[in-house]
LUMMARLUM-103725 format. One record per residue (C-alpha): residue in three letters; residue number from 1; x, z, y. Coordinates in steps of 0.2 Angstrom, whole numbers, always signed. Layout:
+-----+-----+-------+-------+-------+
|   r |   k |  east |    up | north |
+-----+-----+-------+-------+-------+
| ALA | NUM |     X |     Z |     Y |
...
+-----+-----+-------+-------+-------+
This chain:
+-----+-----+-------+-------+-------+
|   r |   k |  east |    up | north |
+-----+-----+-------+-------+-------+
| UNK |   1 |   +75 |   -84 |  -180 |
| UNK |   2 |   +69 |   -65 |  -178 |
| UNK |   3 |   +81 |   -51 |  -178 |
| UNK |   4 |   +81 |   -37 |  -187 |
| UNK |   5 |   +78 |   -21 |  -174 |
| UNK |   6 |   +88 |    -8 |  -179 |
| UNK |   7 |   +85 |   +11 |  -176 |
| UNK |   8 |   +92 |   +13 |  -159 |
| UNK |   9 |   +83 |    +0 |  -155 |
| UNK |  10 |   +66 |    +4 |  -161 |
| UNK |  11 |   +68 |   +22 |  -152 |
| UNK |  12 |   +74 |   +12 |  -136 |
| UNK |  13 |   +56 |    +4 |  -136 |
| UNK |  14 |   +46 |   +18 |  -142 |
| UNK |  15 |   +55 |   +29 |  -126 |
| UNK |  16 |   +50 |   +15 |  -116 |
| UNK |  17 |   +33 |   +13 |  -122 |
| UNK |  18 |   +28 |   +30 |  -116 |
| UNK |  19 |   +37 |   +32 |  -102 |
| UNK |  20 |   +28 |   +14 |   -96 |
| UNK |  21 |   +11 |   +22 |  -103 |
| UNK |  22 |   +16 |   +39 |   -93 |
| UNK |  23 |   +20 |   +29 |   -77 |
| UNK |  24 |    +2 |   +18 |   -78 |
| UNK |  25 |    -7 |   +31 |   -80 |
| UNK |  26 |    -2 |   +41 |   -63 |
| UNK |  27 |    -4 |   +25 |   -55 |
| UNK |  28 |   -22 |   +21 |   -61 |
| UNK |  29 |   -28 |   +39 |   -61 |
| UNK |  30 |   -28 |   +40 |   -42 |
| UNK |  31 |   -39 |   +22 |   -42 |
| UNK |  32 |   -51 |   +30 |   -56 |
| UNK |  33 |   -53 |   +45 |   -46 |
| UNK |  34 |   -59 |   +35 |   -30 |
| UNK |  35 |   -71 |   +25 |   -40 |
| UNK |  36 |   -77 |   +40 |   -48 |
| UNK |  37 |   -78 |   +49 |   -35 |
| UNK |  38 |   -88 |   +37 |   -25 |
| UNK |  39 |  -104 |   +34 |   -38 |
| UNK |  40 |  -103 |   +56 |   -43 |
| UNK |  41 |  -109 |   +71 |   -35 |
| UNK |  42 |  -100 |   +74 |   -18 |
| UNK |  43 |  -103 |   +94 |   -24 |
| UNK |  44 |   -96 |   +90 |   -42 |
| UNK |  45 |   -82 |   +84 |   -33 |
| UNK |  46 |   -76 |   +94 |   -18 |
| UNK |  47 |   -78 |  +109 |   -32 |
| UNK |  48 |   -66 |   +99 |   -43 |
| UNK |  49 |   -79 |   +97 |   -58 |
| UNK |  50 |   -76 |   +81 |   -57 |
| UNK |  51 |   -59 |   +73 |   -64 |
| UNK |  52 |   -61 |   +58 |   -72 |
| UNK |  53 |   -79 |   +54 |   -80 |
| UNK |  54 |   -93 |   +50 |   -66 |
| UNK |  55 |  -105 |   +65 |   -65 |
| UNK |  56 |  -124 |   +62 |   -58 |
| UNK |  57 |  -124 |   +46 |   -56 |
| UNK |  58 |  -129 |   +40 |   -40 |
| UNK |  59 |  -124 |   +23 |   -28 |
| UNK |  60 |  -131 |   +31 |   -12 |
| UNK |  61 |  -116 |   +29 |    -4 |
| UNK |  62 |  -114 |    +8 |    -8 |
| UNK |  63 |  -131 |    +9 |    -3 |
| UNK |  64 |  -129 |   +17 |   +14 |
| UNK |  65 |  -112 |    +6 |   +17 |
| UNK |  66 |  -122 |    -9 |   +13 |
| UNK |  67 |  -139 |    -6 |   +25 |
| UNK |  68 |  -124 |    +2 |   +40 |
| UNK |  69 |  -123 |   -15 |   +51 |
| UNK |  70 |  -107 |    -5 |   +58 |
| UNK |  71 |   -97 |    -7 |   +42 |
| UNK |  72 |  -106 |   -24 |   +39 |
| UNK |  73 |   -98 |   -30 |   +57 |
| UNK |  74 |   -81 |   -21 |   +53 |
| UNK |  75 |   -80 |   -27 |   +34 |
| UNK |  76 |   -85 |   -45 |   +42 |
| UNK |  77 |   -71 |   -45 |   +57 |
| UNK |  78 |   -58 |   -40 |   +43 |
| UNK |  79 |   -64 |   -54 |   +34 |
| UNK |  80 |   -62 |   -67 |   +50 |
| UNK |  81 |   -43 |   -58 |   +54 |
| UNK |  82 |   -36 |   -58 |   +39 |
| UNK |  83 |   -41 |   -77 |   +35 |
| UNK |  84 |   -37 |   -82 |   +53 |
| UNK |  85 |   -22 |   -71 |   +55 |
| UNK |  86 |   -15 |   -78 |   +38 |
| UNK |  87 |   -15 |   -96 |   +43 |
| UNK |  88 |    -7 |   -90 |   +58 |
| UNK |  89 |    +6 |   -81 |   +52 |
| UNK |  90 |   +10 |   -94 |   +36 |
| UNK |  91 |   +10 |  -111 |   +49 |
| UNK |  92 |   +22 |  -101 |   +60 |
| UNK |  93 |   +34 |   -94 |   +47 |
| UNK |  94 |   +36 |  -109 |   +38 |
| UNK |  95 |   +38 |  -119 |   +54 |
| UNK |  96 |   +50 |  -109 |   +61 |
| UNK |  97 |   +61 |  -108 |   +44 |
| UNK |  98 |   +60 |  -124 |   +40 |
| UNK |  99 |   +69 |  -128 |   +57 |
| UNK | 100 |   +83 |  -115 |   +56 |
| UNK | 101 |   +86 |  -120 |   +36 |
| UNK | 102 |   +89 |  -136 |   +42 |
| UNK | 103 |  +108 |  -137 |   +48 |
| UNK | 104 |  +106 |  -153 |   +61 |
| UNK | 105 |   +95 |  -141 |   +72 |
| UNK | 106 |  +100 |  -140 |   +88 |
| UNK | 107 |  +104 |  -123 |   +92 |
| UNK | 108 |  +103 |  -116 |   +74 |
| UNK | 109 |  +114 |  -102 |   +75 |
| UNK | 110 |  +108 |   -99 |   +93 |
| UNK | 111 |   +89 |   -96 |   +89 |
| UNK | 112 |   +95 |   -87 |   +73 |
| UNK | 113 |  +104 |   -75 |   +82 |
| UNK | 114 |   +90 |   -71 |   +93 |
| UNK | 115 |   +76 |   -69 |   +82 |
| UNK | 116 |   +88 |   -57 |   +73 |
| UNK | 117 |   +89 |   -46 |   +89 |
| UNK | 118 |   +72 |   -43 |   +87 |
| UNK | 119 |   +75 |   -35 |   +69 |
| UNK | 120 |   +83 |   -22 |   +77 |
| UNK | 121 |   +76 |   -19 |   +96 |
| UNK | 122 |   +60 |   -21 |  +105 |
| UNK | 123 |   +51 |   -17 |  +121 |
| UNK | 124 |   +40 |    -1 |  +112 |
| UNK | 125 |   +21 |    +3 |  +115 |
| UNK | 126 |   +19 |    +2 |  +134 |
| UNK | 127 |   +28 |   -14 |  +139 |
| UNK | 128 |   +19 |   -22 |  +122 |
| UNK | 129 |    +3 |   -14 |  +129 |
| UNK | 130 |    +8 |   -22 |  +147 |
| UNK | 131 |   +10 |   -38 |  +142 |
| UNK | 132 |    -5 |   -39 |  +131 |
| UNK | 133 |   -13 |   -35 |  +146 |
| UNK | 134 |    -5 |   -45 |  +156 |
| UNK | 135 |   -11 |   -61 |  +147 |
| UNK | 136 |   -26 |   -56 |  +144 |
| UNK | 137 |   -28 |   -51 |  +124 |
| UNK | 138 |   -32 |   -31 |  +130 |
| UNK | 139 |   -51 |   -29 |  +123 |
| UNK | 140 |   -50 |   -49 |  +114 |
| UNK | 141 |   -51 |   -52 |   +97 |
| UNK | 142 |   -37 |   -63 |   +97 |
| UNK | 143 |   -26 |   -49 |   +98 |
| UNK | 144 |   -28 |   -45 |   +79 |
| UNK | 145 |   -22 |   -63 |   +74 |
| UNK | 146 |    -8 |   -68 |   +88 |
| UNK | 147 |    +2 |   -51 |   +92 |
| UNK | 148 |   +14 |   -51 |   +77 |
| UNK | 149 |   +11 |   -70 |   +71 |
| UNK | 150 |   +26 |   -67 |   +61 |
| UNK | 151 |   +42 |   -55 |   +57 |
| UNK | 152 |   +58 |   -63 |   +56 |
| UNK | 153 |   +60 |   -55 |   +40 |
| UNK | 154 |   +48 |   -68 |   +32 |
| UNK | 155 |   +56 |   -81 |   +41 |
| UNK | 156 |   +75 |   -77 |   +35 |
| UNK | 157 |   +66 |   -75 |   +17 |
| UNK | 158 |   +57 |   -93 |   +19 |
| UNK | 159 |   +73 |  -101 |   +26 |
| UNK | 160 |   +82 |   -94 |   +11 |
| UNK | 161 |   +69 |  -101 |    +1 |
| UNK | 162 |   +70 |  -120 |    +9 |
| UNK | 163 |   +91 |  -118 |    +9 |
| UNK | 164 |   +92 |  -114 |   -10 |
| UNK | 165 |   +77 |  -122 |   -17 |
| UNK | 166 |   +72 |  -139 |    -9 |
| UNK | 167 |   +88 |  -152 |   -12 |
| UNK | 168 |   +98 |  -158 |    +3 |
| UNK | 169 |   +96 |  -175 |    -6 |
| UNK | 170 |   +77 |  -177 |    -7 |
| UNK | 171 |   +76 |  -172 |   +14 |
| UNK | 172 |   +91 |  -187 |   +16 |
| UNK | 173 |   +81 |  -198 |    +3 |
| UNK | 174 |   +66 |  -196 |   +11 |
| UNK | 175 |   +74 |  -199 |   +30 |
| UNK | 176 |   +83 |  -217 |   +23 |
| UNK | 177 |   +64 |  -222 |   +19 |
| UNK | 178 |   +59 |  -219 |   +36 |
| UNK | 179 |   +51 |  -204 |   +32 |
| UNK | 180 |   +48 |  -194 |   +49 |
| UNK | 181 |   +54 |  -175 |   +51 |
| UNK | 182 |   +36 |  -168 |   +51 |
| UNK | 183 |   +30 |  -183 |   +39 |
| UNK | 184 |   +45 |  -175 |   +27 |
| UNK | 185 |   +39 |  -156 |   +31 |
| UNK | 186 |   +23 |  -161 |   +26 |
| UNK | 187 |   +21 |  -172 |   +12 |
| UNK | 188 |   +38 |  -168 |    +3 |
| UNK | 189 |   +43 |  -149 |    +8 |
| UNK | 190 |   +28 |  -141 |    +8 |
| UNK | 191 |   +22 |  -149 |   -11 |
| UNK | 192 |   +38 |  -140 |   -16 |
| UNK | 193 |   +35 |  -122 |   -11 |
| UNK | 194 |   +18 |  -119 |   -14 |
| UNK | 195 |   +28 |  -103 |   -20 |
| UNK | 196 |   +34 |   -97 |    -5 |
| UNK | 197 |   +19 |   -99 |    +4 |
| UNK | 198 |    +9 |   -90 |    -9 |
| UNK | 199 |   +20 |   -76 |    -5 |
| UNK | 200 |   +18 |   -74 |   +14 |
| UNK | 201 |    +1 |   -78 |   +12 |
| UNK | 202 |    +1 |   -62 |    +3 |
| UNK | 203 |   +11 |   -51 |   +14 |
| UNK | 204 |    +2 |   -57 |   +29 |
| UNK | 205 |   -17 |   -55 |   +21 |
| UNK | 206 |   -12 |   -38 |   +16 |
| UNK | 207 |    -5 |   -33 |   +32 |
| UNK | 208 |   -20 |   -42 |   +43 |
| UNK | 209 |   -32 |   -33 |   +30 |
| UNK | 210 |   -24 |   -17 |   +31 |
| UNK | 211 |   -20 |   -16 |   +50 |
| UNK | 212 |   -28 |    -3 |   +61 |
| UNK | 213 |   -15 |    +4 |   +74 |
| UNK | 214 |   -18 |   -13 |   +83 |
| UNK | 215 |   -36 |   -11 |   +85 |
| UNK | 216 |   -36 |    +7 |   +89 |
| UNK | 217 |   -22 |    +2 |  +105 |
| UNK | 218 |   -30 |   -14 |  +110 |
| UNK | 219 |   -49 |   -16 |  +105 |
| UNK | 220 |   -60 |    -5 |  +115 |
| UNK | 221 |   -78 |   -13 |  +111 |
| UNK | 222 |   -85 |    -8 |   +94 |
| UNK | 223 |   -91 |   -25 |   +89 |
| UNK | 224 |   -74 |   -30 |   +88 |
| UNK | 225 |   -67 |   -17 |   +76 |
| UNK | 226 |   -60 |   -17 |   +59 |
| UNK | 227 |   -66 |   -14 |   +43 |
| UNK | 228 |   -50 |    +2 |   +43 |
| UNK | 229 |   -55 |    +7 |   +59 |
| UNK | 230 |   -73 |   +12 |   +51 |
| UNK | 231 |   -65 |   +21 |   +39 |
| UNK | 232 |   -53 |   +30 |   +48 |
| UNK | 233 |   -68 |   +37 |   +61 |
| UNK | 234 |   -78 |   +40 |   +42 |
| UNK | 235 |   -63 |   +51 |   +37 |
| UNK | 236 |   -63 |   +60 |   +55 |
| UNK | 237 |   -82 |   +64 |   +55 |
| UNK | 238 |   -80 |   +72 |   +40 |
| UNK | 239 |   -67 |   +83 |   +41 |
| UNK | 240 |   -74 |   +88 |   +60 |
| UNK | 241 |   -91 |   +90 |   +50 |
| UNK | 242 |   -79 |  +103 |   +39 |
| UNK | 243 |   -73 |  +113 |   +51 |
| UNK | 244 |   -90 |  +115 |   +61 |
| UNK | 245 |   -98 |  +119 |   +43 |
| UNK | 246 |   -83 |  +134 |   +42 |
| UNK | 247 |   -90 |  +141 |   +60 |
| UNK | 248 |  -109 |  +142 |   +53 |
| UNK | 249 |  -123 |  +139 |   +63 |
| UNK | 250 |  -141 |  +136 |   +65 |
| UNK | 251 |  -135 |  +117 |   +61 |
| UNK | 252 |  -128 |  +122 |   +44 |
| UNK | 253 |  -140 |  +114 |   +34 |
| UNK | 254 |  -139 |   +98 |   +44 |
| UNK | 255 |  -122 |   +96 |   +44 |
| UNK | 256 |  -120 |  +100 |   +24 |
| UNK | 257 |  -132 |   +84 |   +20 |
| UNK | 258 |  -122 |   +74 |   +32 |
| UNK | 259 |  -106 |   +80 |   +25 |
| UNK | 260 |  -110 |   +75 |    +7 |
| UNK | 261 |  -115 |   +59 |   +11 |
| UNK | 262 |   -99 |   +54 |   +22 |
| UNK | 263 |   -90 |   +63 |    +8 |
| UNK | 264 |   -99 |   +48 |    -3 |
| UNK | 265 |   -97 |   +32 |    +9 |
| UNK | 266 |   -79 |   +38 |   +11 |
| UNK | 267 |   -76 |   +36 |    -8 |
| UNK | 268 |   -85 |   +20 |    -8 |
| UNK | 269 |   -77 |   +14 |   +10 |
| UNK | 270 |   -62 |   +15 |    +1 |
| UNK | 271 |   -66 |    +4 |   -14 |
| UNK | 272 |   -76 |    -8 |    -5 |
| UNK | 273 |   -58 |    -8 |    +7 |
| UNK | 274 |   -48 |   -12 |    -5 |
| UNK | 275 |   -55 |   -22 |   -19 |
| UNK | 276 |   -53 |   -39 |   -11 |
| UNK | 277 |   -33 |   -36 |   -12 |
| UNK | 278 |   -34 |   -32 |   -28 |
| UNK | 279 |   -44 |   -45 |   -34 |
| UNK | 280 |   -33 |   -56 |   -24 |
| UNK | 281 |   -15 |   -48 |   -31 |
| UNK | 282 |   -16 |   -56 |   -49 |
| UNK | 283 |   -18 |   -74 |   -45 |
| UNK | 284 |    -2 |   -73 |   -35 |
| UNK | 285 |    +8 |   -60 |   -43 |
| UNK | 286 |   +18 |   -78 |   -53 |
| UNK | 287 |   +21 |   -84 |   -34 |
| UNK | 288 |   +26 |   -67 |   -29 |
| UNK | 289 |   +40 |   -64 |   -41 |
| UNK | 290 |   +46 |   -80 |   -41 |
| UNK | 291 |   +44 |   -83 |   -23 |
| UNK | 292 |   +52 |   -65 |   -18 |
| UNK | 293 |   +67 |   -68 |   -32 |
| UNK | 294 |   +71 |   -87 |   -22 |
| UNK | 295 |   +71 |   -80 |    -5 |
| UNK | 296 |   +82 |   -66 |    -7 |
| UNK | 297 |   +95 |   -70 |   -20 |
| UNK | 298 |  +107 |   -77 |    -7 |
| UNK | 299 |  +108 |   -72 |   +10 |
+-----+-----+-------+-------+-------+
């Protein structure tokens, strides 16, 4: 049966309608300008000619990215963190949710109370830095996947989700059959939140792809960095290559050419960066707002 829209309710939807279109368009007009930006004229577009259409087309910048074994290494470690990291992050956080949602655990509230503690306090930089020393991750890849395997917010969100969603009565079925505690995680709990792990799997490849503090604090070699750490130094050469371009020189002419061309990889670095999480986003986003909605409804 359709109802009849009155006239408040026709203007409801037409106010609506442009204040969504308004509020897409600011979000999608900083994305365009990046990929704009990054197949133009670097002149076109430090002068500000250049708002929205490309203007003199050119992919010099993918170009150089793709022949700079530099970014290729940084772009390929990324890669090999975030999928390690992820797996990582997800075993442990489902791991050690599953455990605390489970009220026979010995020590529930115990363990609870102490990965809440760390919600709220921690060591800080230099006894982090000290113990990664210590155990020998200083300068190791390894250090991009195991410091911060998980947060205890993830795990009070994925506890919430096992409390509320998978039934006492299935887990106590499934124990009168024999069934094993990790036999039941496994083949009876996990099938039934294929939600909830989308979601951390999310948080975590986002953060591992968009992490960089920890490789500027911990990785010293330059075959082990980051994709972000390649495009932080980009961005730092370019505005040093600014400032010496101000003082003038005999090296004017030098440093203008490599200033439009870092001005053009920058652009693309950033594409490039970011286009694997966005193309990742919309075959999660179901997960996400469902798996978010679960885990945080009851506390």
């Amino acid at each position: 049966m359709l109802v009849k829209e009155t006239k408040s309710d026709k203007v409801f939807n037409s106010v609506n309608l442009v204040v969504l279109t308004v509020i897409l368009l600011l979000t999608m007009y900083p994305l365009w300008f990046i990929v704009s930006a990054s197949i133009s004229n670097p002149d076109l577009v430090n002068s500000g000619k250049m708002l929205l259409i490309p203007k003199d087309i050119s992919f010099s910048g993918y170009a150089n990215i793709f022949n700079d074994t530099s970014i290729l290494r940084g772009y390929l470690n990324t890669i090999v963190y975030t999928v390690v990291g992820t797996i990582i992050n997800v075993t442990v956080t489902l791991l050690a949710a599953y455990s605390l949602s489970r009220k026979d655990f010995v020590g529930n509230k115990f363990f609870t109370i102490m990965f809440l503690i760390t919600m709220f306090f921690s060591g800080g930089l230099i006894p982090t830095f000290m113990t990664v020393k210590s155990v020998g991750l200083y300068n190791s890849p390894w250090v991009m996947v195991i410091l911060g395997a998980t947060s205890m917010t993830n795990i009070i969100i994925s506890r919430t989700f096992f409390q509320t969603t998978i039934p006492i009565e299935v887990q106590e079925a499934a124990q009168i059959d024999g069934c094993s505690n990790f036999r039941l995680f496994a083949q009876v709990v996990l099938p039934l939140s294929t939600a909830i792990i989308a979601v951390m799997a999310l948080f975590s490849a986002v953060n591992h792809w968009n992490s960089y503090f920890t490789a500027l604090i911990y990785l010293r070699d330059d075959q082990w960095q980051p994709l972000q750490i390649i495009l932080r130094e980009t961005l730092l050469k370019s505005q040093f290559n600014a400032e010496l371009l101000q003082q003038g020189g005999d090296t004017a002419g030098l440093l203008q050419e490599e200033l439009r061309a870092a001005e053009q990889i920058k652009y693309a670095l950033i594409v490039v960066a970011s286009l694997p999480v966005m193309a990742l986003y919309p075959f999660v986003q179901k997960y996400f707002v469902k798996g978010v909605t679960l885990g945080s409804v009851k506390g």
